[in-house]
DSSP file (Angstrom, degrees, kcal/mol; ACC not computed):
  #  RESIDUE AA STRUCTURE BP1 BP2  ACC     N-H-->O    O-->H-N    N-H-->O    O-->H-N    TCO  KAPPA ALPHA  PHI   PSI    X-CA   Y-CA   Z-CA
    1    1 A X     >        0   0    0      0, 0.0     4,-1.3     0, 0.0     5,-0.1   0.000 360.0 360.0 360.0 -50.5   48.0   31.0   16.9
    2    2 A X  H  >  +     0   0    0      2,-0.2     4,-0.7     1,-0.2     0, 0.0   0.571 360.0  58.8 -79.0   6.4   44.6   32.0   16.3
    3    3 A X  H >> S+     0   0    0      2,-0.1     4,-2.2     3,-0.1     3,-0.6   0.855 107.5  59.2 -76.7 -43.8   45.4   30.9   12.1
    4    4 A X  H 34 S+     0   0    0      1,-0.2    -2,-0.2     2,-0.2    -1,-0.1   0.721 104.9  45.5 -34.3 -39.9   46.0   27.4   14.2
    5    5 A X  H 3< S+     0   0    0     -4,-1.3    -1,-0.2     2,-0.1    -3,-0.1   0.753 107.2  50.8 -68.9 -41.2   42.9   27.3   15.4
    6    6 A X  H <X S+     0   0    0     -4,-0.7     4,-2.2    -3,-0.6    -2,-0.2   0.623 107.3  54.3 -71.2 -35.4   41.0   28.0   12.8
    7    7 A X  T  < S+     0   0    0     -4,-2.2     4,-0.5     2,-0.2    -2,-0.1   0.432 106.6  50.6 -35.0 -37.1   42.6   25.5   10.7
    8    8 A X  T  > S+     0   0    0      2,-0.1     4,-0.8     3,-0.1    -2,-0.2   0.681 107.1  57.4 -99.5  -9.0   41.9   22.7   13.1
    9    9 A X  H >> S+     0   0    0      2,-0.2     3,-1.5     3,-0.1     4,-1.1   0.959 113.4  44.0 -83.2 -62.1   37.7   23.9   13.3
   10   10 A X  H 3< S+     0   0    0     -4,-2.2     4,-0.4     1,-0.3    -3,-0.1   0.787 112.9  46.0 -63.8 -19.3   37.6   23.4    9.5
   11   11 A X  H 3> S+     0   0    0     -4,-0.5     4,-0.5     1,-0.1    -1,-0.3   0.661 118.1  42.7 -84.8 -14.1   39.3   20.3    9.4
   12   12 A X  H <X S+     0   0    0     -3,-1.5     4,-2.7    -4,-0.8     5,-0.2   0.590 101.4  78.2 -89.8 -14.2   37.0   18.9   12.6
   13   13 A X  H  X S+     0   0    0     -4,-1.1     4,-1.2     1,-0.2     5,-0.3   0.787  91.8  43.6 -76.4 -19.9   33.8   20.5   10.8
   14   14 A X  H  > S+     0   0    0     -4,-0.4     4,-2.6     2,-0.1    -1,-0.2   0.927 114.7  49.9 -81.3 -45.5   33.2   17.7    7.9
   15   15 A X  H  X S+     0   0    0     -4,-0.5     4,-1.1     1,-0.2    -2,-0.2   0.891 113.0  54.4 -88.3 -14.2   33.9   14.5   10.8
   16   16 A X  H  X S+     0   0    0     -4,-2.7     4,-5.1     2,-0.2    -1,-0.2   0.971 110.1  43.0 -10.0 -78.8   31.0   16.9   13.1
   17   17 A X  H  X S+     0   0    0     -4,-1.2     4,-2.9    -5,-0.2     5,-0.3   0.936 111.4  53.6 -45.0 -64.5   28.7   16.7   10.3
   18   18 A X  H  X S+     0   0    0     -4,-2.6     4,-4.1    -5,-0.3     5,-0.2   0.952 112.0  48.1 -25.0 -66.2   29.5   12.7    9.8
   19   19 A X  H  X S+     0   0    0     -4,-1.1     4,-3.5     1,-0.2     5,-0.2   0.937 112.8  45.1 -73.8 -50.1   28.7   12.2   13.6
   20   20 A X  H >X S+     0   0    0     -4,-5.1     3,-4.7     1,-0.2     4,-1.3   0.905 117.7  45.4 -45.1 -66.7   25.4   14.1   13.5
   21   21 A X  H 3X S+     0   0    0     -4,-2.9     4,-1.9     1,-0.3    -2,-0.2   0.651 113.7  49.0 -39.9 -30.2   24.3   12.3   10.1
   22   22 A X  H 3X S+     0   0    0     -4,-4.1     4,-1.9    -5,-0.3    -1,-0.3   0.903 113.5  44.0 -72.9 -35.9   25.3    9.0   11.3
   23   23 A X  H << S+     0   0    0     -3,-4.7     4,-0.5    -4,-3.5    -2,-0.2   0.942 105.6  58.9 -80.9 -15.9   23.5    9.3   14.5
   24   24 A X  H >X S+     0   0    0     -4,-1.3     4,-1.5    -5,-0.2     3,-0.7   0.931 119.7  42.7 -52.3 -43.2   19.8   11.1   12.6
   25   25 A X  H >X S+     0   0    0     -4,-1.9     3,-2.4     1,-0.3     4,-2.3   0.989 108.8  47.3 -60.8 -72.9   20.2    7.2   10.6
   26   26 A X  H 3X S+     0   0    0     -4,-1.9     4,-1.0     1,-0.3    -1,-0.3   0.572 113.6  49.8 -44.2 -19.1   21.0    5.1   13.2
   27   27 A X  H <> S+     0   0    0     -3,-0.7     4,-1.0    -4,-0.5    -1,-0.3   0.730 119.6  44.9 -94.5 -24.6   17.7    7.1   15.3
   28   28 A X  H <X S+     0   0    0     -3,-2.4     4,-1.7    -4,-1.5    -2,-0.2   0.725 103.8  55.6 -66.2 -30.4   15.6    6.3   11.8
   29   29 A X  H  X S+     0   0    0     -4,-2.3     4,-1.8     2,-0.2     5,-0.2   0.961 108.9  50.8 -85.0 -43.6   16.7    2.8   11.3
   30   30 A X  H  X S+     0   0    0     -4,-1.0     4,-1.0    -5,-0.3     5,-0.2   0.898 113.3  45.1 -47.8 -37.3   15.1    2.2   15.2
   31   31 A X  H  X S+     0   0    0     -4,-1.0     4,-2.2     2,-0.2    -2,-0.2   0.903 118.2  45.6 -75.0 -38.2   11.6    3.9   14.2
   32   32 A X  H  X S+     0   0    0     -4,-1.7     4,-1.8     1,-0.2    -2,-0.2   0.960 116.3  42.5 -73.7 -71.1   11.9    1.8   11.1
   33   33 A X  H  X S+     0   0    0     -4,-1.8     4,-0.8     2,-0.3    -2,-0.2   0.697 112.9  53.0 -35.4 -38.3   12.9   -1.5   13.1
   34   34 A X  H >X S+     0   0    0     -4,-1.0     3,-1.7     2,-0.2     4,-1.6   0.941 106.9  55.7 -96.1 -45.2   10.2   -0.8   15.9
   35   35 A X  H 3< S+     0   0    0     -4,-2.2     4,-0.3     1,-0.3    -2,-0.3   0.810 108.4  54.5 -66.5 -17.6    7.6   -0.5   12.9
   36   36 A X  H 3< S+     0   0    0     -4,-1.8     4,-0.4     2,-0.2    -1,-0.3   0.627 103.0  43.4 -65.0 -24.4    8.7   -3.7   12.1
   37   37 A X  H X< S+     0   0    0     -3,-1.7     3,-0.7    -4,-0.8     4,-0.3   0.888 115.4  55.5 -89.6 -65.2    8.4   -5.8   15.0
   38   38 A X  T >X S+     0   0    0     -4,-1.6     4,-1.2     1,-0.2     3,-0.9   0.597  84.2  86.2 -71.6   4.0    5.3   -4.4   15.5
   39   39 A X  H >> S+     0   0    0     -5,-0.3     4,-2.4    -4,-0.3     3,-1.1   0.981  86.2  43.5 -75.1 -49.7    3.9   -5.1   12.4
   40   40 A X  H <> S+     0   0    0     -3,-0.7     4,-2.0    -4,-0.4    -1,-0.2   0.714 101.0  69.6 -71.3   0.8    2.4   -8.5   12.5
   41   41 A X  H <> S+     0   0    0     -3,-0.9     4,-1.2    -4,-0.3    -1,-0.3   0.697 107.1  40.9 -27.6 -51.5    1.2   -7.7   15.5
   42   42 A X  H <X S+     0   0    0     -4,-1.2     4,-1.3    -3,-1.1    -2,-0.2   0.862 108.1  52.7 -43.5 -72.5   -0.9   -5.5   13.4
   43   43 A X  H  X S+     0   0    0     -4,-2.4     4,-2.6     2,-0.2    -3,-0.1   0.963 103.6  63.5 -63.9 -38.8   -1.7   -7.6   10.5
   44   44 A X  H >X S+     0   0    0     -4,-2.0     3,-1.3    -5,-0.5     4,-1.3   0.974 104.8  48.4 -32.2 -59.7   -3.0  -10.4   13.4
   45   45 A X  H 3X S+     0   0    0     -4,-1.2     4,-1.4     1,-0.2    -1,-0.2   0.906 111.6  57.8 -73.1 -19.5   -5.8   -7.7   14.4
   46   46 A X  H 3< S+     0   0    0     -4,-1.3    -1,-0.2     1,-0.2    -2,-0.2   0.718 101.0  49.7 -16.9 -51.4   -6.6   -7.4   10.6
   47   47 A X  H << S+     0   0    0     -4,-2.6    -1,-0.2    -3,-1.3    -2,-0.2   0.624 102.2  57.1-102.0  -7.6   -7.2  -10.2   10.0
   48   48 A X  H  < S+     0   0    0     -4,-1.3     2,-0.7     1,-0.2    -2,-0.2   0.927 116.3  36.4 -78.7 -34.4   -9.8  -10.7   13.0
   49   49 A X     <  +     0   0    0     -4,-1.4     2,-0.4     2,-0.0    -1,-0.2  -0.843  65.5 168.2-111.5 110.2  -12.3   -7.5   11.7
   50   50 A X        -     0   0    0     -2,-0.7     3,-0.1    -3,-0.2    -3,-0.1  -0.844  45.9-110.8-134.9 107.9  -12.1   -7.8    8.2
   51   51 A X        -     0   0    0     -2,-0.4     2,-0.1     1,-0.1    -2,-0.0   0.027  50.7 -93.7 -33.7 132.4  -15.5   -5.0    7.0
   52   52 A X        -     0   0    0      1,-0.1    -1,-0.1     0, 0.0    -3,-0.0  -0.315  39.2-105.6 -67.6 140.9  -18.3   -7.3    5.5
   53   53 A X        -     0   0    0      1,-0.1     2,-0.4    -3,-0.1    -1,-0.1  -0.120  31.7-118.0 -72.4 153.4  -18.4   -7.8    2.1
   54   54 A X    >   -     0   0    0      1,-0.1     3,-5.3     4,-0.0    -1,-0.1  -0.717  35.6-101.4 -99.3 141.3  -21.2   -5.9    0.0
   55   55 A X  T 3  S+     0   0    0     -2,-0.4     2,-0.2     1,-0.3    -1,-0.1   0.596 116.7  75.0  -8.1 -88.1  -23.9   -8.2   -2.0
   56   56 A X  T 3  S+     0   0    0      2,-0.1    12,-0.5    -3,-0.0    -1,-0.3   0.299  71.5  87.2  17.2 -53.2  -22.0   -7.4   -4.7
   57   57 A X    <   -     0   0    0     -3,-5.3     2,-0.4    -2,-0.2    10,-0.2  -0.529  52.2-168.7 -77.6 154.0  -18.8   -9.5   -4.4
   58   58 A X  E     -A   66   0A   0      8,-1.5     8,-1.7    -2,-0.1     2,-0.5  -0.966  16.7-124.2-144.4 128.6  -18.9  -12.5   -5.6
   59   59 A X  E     -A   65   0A   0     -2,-0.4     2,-0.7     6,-0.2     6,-0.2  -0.545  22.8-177.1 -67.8 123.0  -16.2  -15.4   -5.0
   60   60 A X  E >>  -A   64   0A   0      4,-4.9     3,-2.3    -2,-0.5     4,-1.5  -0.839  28.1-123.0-114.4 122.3  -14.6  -17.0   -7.8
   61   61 A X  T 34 S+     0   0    0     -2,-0.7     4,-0.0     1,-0.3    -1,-0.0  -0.335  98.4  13.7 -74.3 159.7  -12.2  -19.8   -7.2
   62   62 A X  T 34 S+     0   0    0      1,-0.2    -1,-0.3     0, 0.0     0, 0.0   0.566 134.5  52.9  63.5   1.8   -8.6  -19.2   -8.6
   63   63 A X  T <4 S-     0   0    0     -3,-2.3     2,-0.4     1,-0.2    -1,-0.2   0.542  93.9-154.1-119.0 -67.0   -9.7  -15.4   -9.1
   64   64 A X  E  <  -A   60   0A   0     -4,-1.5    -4,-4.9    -6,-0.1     2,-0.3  -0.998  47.2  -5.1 143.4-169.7  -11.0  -14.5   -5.8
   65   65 A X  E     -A   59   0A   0     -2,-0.4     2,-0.3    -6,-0.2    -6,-0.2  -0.891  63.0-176.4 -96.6 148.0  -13.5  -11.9   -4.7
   66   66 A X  E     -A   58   0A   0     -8,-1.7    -8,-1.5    -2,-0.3    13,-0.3  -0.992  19.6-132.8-143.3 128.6  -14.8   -9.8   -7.6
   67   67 A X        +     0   0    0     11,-1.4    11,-0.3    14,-0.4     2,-0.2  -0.500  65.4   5.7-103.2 141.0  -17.3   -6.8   -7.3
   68   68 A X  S    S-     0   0    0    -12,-0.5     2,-1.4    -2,-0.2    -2,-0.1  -0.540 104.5 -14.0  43.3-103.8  -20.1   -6.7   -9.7
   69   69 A X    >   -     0   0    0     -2,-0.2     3,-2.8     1,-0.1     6,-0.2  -0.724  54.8-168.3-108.3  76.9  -22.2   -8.9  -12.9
   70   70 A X  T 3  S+     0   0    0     -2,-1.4    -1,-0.1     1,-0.3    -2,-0.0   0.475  80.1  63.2 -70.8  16.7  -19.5  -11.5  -13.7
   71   71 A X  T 3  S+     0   0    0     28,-0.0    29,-1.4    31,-0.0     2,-0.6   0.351  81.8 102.8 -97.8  17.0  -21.2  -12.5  -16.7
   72   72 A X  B X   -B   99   0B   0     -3,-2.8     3,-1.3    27,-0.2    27,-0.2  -0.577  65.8-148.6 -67.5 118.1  -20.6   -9.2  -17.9
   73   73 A X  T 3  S+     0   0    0     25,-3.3    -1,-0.1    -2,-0.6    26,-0.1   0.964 100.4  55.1 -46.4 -68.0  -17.8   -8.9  -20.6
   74   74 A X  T 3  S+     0   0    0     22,-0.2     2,-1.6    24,-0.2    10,-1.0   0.711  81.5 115.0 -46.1 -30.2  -16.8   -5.4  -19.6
   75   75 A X  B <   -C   83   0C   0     -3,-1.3     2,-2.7    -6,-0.2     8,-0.3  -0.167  58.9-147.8 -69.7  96.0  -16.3   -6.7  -15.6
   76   76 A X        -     0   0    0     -2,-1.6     5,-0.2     6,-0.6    -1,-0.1   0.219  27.5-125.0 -53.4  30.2  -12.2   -6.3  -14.7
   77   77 A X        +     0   0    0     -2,-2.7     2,-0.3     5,-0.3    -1,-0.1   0.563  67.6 128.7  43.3  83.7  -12.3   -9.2  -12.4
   78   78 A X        -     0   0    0      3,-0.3   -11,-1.4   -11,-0.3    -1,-0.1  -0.827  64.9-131.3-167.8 150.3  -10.8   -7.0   -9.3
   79   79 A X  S    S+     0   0    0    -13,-0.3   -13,-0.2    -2,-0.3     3,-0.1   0.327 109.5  42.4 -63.2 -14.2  -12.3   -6.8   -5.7
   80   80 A X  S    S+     0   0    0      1,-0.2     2,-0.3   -13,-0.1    -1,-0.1   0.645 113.8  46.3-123.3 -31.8  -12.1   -2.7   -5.9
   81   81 A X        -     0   0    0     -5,-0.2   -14,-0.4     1,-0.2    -3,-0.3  -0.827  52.9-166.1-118.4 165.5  -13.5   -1.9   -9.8
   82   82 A X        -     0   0    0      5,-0.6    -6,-0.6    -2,-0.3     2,-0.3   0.899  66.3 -18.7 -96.9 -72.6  -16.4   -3.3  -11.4
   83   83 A X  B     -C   75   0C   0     -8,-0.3    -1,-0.3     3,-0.2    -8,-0.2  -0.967  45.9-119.5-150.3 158.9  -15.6   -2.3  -15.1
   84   84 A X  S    S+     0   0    0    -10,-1.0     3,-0.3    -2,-0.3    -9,-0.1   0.870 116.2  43.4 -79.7 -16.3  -13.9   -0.2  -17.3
   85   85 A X  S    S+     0   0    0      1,-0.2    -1,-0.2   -11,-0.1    11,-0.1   0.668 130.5  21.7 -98.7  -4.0  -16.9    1.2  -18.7
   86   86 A X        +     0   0    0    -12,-0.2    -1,-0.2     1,-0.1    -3,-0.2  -0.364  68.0 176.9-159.4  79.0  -19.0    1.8  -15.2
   87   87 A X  S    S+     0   0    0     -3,-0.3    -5,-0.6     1,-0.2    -1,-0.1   0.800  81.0  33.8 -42.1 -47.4  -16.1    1.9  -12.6
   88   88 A X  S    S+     0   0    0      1,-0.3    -1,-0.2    -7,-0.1     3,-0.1   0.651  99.7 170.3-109.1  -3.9  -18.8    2.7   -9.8
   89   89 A X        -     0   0    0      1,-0.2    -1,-0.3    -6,-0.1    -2,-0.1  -0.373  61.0-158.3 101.7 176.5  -21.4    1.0  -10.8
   90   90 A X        -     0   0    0     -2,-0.1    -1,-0.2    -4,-0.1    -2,-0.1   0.640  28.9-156.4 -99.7 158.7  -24.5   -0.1  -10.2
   91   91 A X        +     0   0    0     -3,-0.1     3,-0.5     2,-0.1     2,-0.2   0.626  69.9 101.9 -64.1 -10.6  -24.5   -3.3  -13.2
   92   92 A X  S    S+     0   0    0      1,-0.2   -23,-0.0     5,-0.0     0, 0.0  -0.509  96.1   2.4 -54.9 120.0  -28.3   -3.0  -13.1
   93   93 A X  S    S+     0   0    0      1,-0.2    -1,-0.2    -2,-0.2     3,-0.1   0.569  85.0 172.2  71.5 -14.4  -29.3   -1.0  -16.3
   94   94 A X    >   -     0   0    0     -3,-0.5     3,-2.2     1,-0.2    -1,-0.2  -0.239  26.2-151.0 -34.6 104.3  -25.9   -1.0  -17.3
   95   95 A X  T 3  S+     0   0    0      1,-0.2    -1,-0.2    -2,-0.1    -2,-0.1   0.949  99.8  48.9 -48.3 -33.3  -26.0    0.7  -21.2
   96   96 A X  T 3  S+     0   0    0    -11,-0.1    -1,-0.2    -3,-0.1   -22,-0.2   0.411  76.4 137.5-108.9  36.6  -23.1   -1.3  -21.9
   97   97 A X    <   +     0   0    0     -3,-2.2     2,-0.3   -24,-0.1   -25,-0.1  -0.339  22.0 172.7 -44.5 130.7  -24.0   -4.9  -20.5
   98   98 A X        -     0   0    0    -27,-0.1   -25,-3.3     2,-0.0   -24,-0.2  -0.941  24.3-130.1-145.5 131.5  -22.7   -7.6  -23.0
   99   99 A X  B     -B   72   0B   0     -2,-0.3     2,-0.3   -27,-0.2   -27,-0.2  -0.618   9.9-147.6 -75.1 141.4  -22.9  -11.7  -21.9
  100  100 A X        -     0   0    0    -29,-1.4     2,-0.4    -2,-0.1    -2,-0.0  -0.837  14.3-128.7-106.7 156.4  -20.3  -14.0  -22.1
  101  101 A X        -     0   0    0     -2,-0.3     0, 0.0     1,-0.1     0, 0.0  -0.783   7.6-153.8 -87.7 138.7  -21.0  -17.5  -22.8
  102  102 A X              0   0    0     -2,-0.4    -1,-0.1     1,-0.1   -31,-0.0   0.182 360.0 360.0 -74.4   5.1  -19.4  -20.1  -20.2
  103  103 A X              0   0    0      0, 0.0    -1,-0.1     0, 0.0    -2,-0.0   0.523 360.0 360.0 -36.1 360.0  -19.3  -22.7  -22.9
């Protein structure tokens, strides 16, 4: 009797396992879901304080905003790096300033 028993606890122990595992997803896929409705909630207050922009940027149409001397060769056209050869900056005094022509 007690071989009976034991036989029907290993055969009930994998669809156990199943029931937790299913139910740890199904309680992730709500925290996942809830961070989803609220999220454009979110981006809405985002977009009302957006930090002020430093001297620095300058708007470029079809590019964007772009942080430091954009007649500088060397300037990566990005909102977050200036250039590959003086990443923080400042473009003042830069040794490795080179003009482009706009021609």
């Amino acid at each position: 009797m007690l071989e009976a028993l034991f036989i029907i606890a290993i055969g009930l122990i994998p669809a156990i396992i199943s029931w937790l595992l299913m139910r740890k997803a199904e309680a992730h896929l709500r925290a996942r879901l809830r961070t989803a409705m609220n999220a454009p909630t979110a981006r809405r207050l985002s977009r009302l304080y957006r930090p002020p922009l430093s001297a620095d940027h300058h708007y470029v149409e079809g590019i964007g905003y772009i942080v430091g001397d954009i007649t500088c060769r060397f300037n990566a056209r990005s909102a977050y790096l200036r250039c590959a050869t003086n990443p923080s900056g400042p473009c003042k005094q830069c040794p490795h300033y080179e003009s482009i022509d706009f021609d």
